[in-house]
C-alpha positions as CSV (number, residue, x, y, z in Angstrom):
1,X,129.3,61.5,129.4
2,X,128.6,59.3,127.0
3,X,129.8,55.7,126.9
4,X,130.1,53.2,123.8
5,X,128.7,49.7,123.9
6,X,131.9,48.2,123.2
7,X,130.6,44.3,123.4
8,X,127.5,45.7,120.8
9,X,130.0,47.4,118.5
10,X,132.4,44.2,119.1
11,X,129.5,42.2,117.8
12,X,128.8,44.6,114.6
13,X,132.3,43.8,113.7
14,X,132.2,40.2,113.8
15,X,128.9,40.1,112.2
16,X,130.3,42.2,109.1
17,X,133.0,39.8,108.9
18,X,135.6,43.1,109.6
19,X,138.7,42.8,112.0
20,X,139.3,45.8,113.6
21,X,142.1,46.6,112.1
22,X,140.0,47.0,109.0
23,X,137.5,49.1,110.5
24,X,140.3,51.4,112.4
25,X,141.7,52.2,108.6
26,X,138.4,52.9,106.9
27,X,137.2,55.5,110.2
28,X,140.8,57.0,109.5
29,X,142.2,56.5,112.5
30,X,145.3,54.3,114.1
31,X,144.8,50.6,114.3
32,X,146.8,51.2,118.0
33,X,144.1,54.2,118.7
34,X,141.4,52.0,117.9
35,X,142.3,49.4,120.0
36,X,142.8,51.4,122.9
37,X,139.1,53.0,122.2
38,X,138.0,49.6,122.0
39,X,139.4,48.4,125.4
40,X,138.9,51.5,127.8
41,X,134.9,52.0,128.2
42,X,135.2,55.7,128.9
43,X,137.5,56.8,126.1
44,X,135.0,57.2,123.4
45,X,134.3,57.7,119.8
46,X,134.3,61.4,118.0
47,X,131.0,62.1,116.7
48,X,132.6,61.7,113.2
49,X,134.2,58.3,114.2
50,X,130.8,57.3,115.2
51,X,129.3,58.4,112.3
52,X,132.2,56.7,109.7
53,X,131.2,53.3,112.2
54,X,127.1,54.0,111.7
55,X,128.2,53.6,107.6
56,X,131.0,51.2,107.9
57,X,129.2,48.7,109.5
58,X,125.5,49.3,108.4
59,X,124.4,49.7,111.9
60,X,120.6,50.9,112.0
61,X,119.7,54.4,114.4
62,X,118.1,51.9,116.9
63,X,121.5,49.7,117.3
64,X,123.3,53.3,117.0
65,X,121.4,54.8,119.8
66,X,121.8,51.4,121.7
67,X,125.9,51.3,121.1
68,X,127.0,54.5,121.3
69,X,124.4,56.8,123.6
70,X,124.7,54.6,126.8
């Protein structure tokens, strides 16, 4: 199973200047769902999600690979 980098992605949204409220609206999901994704390791992104986060926050395939195939 795969598991997200949460402290990488955590850092993407800082550096983009994003809360992740913002973020939550623009992948189309639930500011709540978001937040719960956020703080439980295991309960990870769709492959859509990831994708709509890949975009949202310009993250390059390297820092991709590195946050979200753990």
């Amino acid at each position: 199973m795969m598991h997200t980098d949460m402290a990488k992605l955590k850092g993407k949204i800082v550096e983009r200047a994003m809360t992740q409220e913002e973020v939550a609206a623009k992948i189309g999901i639930d500011s709540s769902t978001f937040s719960r994704k956020m703080k439980a390791e295991g309960l990870s992104f769709t492959v859509e999600q990831m994708h709509k986060l890949v975009d949202i926050l310009d993250i390059s395939p390297q820092e991709a690979i590195q946050i979200f195939l753990q």
